[in-house]
Every structure is written in structure tokens, then in C-alpha cells.
C-alpha positions as CSV (number, residue, x, y, z in Angstrom):
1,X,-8.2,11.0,11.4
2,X,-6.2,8.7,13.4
3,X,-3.8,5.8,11.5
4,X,-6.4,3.3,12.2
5,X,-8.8,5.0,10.1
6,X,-6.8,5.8,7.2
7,X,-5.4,2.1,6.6
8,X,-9.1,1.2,6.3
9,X,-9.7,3.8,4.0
10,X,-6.8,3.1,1.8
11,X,-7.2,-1.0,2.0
12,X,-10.8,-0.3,1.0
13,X,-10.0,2.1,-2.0
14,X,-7.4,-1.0,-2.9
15,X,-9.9,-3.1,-2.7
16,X,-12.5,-1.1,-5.4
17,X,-10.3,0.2,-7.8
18,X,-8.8,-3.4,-8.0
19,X,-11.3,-3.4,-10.6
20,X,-9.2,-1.1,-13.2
21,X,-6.5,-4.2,-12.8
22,X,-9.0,-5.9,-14.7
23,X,-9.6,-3.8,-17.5
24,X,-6.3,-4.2,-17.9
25,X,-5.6,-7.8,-17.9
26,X,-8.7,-7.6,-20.4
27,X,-7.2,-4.9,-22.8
28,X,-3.8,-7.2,-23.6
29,X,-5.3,-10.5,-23.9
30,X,-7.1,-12.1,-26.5
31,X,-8.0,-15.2,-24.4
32,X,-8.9,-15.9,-21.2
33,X,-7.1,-18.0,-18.4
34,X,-9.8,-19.9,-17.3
35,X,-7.5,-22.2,-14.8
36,X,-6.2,-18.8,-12.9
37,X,-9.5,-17.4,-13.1
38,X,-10.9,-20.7,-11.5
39,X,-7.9,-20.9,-9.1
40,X,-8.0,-17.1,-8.1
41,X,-11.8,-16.9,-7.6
42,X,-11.9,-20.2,-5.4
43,X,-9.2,-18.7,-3.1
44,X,-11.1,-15.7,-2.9
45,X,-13.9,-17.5,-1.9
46,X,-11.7,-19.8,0.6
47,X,-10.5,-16.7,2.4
48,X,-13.7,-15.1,2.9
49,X,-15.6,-18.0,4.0
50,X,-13.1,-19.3,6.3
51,X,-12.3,-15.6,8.1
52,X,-16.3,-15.2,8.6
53,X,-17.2,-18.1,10.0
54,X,-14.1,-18.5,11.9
55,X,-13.3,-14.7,13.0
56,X,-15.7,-12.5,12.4
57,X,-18.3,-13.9,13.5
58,X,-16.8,-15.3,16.9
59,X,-15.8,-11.7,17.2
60,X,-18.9,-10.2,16.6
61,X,-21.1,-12.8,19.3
62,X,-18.1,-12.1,21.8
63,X,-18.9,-8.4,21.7
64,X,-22.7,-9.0,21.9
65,X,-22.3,-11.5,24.7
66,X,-20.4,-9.1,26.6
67,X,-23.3,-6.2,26.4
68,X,-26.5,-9.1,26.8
69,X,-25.5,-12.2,27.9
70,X,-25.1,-15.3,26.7
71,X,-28.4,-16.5,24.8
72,X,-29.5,-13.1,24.1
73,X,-25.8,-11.9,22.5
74,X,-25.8,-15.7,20.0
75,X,-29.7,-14.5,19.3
76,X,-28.5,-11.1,17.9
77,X,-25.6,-12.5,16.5
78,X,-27.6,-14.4,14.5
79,X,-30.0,-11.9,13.5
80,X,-27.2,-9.7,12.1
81,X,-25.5,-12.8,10.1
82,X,-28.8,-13.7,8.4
83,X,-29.6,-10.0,8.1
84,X,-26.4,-9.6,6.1
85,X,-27.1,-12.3,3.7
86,X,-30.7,-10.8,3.3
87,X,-29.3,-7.1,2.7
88,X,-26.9,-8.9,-0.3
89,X,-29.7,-11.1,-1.6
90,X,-31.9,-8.1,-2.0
91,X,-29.3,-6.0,-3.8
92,X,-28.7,-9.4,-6.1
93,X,-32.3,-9.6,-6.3
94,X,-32.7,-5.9,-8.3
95,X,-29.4,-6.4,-10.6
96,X,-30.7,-8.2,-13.8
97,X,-28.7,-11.5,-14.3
98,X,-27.5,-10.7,-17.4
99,X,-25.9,-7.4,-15.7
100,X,-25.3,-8.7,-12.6
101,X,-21.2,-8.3,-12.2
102,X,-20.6,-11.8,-11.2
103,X,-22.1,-12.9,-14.2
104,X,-18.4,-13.2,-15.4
105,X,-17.6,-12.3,-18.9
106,X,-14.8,-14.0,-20.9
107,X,-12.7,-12.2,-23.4
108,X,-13.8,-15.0,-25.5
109,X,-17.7,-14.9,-24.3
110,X,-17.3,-11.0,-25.8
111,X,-16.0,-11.8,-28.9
112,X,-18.5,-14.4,-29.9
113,X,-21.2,-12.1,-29.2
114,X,-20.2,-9.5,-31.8
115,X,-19.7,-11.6,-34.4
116,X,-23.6,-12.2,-34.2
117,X,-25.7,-9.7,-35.9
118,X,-25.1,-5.9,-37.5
119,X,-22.0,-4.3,-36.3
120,X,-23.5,-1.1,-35.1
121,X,-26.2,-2.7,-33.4
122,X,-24.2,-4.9,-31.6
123,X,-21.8,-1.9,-30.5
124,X,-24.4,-0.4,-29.1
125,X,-25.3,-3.6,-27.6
126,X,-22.3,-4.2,-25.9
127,X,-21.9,-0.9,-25.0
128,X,-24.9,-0.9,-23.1
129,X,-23.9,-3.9,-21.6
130,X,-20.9,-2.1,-20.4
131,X,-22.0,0.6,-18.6
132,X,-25.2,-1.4,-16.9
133,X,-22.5,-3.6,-15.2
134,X,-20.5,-0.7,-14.3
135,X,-23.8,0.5,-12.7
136,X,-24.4,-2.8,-11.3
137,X,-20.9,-3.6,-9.3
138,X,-21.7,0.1,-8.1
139,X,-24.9,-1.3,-6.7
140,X,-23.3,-4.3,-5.4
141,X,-20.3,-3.6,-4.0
142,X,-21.3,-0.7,-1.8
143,X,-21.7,-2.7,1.4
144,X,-18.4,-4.6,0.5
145,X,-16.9,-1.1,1.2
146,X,-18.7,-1.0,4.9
147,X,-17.8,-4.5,5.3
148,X,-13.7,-4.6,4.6
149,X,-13.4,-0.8,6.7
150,X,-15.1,-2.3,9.9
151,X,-12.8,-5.5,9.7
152,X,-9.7,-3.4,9.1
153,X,-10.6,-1.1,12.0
154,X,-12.0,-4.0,14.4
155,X,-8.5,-6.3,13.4
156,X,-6.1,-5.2,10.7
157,X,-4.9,-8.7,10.2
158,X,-8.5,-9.9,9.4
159,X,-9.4,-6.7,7.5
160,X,-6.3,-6.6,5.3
161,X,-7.1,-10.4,4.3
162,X,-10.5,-9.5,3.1
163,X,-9.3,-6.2,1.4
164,X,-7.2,-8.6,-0.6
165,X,-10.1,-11.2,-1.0
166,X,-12.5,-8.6,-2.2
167,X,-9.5,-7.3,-4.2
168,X,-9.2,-10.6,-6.5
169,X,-12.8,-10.8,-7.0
170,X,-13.2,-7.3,-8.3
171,X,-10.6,-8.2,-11.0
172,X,-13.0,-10.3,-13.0
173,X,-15.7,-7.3,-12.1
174,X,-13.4,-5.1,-14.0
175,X,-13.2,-7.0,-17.1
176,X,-16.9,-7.6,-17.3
177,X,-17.0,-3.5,-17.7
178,X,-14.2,-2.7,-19.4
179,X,-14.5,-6.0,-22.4
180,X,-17.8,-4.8,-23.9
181,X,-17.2,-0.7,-23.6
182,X,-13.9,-1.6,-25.5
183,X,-15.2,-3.6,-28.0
184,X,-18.2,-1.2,-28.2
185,X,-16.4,1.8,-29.0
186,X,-12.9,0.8,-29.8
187,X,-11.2,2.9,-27.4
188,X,-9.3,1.8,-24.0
189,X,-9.2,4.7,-22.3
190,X,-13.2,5.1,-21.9
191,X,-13.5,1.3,-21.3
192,X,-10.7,1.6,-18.5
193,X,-12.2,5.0,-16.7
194,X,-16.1,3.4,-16.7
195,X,-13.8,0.4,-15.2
196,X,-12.0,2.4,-12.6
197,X,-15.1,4.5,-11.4
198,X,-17.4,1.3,-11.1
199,X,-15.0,0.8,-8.0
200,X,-15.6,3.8,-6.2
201,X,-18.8,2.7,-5.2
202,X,-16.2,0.7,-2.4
203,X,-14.0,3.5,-0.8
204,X,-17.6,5.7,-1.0
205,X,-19.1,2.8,1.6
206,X,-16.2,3.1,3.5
207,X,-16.6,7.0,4.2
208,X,-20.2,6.4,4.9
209,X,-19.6,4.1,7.6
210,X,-16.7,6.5,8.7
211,X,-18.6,9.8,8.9
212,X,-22.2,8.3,9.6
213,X,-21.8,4.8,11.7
214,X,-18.9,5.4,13.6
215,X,-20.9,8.3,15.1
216,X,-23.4,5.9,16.6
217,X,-21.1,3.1,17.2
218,X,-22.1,1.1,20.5
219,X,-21.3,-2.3,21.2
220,X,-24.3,-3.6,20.3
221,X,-23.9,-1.8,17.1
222,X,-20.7,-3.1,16.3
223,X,-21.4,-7.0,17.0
224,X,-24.8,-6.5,14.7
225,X,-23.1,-4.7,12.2
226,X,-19.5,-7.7,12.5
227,X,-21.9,-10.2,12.5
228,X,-23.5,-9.0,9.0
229,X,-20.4,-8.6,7.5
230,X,-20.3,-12.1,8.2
231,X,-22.8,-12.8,6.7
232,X,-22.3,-10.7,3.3
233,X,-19.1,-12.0,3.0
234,X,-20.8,-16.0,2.7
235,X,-23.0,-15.1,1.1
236,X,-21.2,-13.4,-2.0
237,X,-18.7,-16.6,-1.7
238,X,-21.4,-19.2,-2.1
239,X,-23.7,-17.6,-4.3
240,X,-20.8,-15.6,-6.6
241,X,-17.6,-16.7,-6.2
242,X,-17.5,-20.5,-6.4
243,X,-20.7,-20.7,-9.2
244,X,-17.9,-18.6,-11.0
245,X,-15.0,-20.7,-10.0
246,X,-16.8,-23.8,-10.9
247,X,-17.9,-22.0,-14.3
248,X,-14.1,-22.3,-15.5
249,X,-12.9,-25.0,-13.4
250,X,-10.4,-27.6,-15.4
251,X,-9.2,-30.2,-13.0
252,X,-11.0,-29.4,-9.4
253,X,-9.1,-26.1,-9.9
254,X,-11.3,-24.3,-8.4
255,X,-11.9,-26.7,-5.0
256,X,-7.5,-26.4,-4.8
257,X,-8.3,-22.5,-5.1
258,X,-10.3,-23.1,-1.6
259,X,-8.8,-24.8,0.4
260,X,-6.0,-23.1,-0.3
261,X,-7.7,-19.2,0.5
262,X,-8.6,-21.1,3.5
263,X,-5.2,-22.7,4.7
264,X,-3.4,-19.1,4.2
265,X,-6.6,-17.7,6.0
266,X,-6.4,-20.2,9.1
267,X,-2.0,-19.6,8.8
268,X,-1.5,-15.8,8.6
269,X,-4.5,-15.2,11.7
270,X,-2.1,-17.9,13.7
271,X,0.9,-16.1,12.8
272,X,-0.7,-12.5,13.3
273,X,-2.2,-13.3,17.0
């Protein structure tokens, strides 16, 4: 396994298991910072949007160009950006909304909610809450996994942006797990560990498209399968991400978030080239 491989490996288990850094935040805080949650999911959002459109997917019709031409390459470029989206919409499609992980949880949201009703029943409740989310951002963040190890190996510079994108947004995904387990039961430990594994799901897509893709990798391949990470990666910022900026924005918080994911973006590819 060359030293290619295994920075892609390691920036993609950085980029799951980012998700026990939430269960953190959410074990020593008894309020949330909606302004740095607004800030950090908008840049998050700002990176990824700005490296697909601008990178990846110029990267991925270059490749596809090269192997069919001009029309034909942009046609199948276009198929695989749209067929990422589709792949992420379907997966969005199964998760219930009230489970889905980017339905984002406040420590506050939590807290209200047990209040209402009989104790035990709402432990159970919220412990089942828990551990479908867990399930959930399992689900959902499987082709995240494939996506950030085929940037890091097709440009490290690109691929180590996204691993940190996909890192900040799987923060928030951590303390949607970790909140109602804890509150359910009491105890940190089980709320961080259901935290930490709902990352895996991450560095598990990254070994599939190490030991299964990358034995069938072509050109053609590659540049379909660039071009959907593309498209994933806009889709989960515009559909995700900047709802859930805009859902704890104070003061255009989140738009300055943007712009400013996308003004590092457009600085550190410059000074990378």
C-alpha cells in the first residue's frame, strides 16, 4: 500500500470519526453556539461547493474528454454529476427526517424535549432517537467516504480540503447521536462510543473503493466516478449544510461562513498549484 493510499485512508478516517469531536463538545456544554455552528457549517458548505464546481468537476470532464472527445466527454461528465446528486437524494430519500443526521440537534432542542412527558418514556424516546441517527449518518455518509479517498488520491491538496470540510460537518452529526443516548441513559461513555462508530461508516467507504474500485479503475471510470463526487458534494451543501446554517444564523453568519469556505478554497488551490 503505497503513501498515496494511506493518506487517503487516514484523511478519510479523520474525516468520520470527526464525529466523536462532537459528542464531545455536546457532553461539556449546556448551550449551544448557534453563531459558530452557523459560521462553521456555512464554511463547510463554501469549501465544498466552490472545490466541486471549480476542481473537481473540471478535473473529472478533462479526464473524460481525453478518452471521448469533446461533446461526448462534457455528456458523461454530466451524467456522473447528476448521477451523484441522484445516488445522495435517494439515500436522503429512505432516512426519516426526523432521523435524518442533518436534521441538527441543539443541546437546547434535547433538553426541551425531556422535559415533556414521563421520564422513562421519554428516555426511551430519546434513546431511540439516538441510535436511529447513529444508523442514519451510517447510511449517509458511506459515499462521503468514496468521495473524500478518490479526491485525496486524484489531488491531495483538493482531497485534504474536503477531508476537513466533511470533517466540520460531521461535528454537528456527532452531537445529534451522542445528546439524546446521553440524556437517555445518563452515561457518556455509551453516548460517545454509538458517536464514534456512527463514523466508521466513512473510512469503511474508503476501503471499499480501495480494494473493489480501484481494481477496475479506467479513465472513463475515474472521470464518471470525479464527476459524481461532484455532484454529492453540492448536493449535501445545498440541501444540508446551508438549511442548517441558515437554521442558527444570527447576523448573515452563515452567508460570512461561505464566502469565506470559499475564499480559503479558491487561496490554498492557488497556493498548492
Amino acid at each position: 500500500m503505497d503513501d498515496d493510499v494511506l493518506l487517503a485512508l487516514g484523511l478519510t478516517l479523520f474525516a468520520g470519526l470527526s464525529t466523536g469531536i462532537g459528542s464531545l463538545i455536546a457532553f461539556f456544554t449546556t448551550r449551544t453556539n448557534k453563531r459558530f455552528l452557523s459560521i462553521a457549517l456555512g464554511f463547510s458548505a463554501g469549501v465544498m461547493i466552490y472545490v466541486s464546481l471549480v476542481e473537481i468537476f473540471v478535473k473529472a470532464k478533462d479526464a473524460l474528454v481525453n478518452v471521448h472527445g469533446d461533446k461526448m466527454g462534457y455528456w458523461l461528465t454530466i451524467v456522473g454529476f447528476f448521477g451523484g446528486m441522484l445516488v445522495i437524494a435517494i439515500i436522503d430519500r429512505f432516512i426519516p427526517k426526523g432521523n435524518n443526521p442533518h436534521e441538527v440537534k441543539s443541546v437546547e432542542d434535547v433538553q426541551k424535549a425531556q422535559s415533556l412527558g414521563q421520564e422513562d418514556i421519554e428516555a426511551d424516546r430519546l434513546m431511540k432517537m439516538g441510535l436511529f441517527t447513529a444508523l442514519a449518518i451510517g447510511i449517509h455518509n458511506f459515499p462521503e467516504g468514496i468521495a473524500t479517498f478518490m479526491s485525496v488520491l486524484q489531488d491531495p491538496s483538493v482531497g485534504i480540503a474536503i477531508a476537513i470540510a466533511i470533517a466540520i460537518h460531521n461535528i454537528p452529526e456527532g452531537i445529534a447521536v451522542a445528546i439524546p443516548i446521553f440524556y437517555a441513559t445518563g452515561k457518556r461513555m455509551k453516548a460517545f462510543k454509538w458517536s464514534f462508530a456512527s463514523g466508521l461508516s466513512e473510512p469503511i467507504g474508503a476501503l471499499i473503493a480501495y480494494l473493489i474500485l480501484m481494481q477496475f479503475m479506467t479513465d472513463t471510470m475515474f472521470g464518471i466516478i470525479f464527476a459524481g463526487v461532484a455532484g454529492i458534494m453540492v448536493f449535501i451543501s445545498i440541501d444540508e449544510l446551508l438549511p442548517a446554517a441558515k437554521k442558527y444564523d444570527e447576523a448573515h453568519s452563515s452567508i460570512y461562513g461561505l464566502i469565506a469556505g470559499m475564499a480559503v478554497m479558491a487561496v490554498s488551490l492557488v497556493l498548492l498549484a
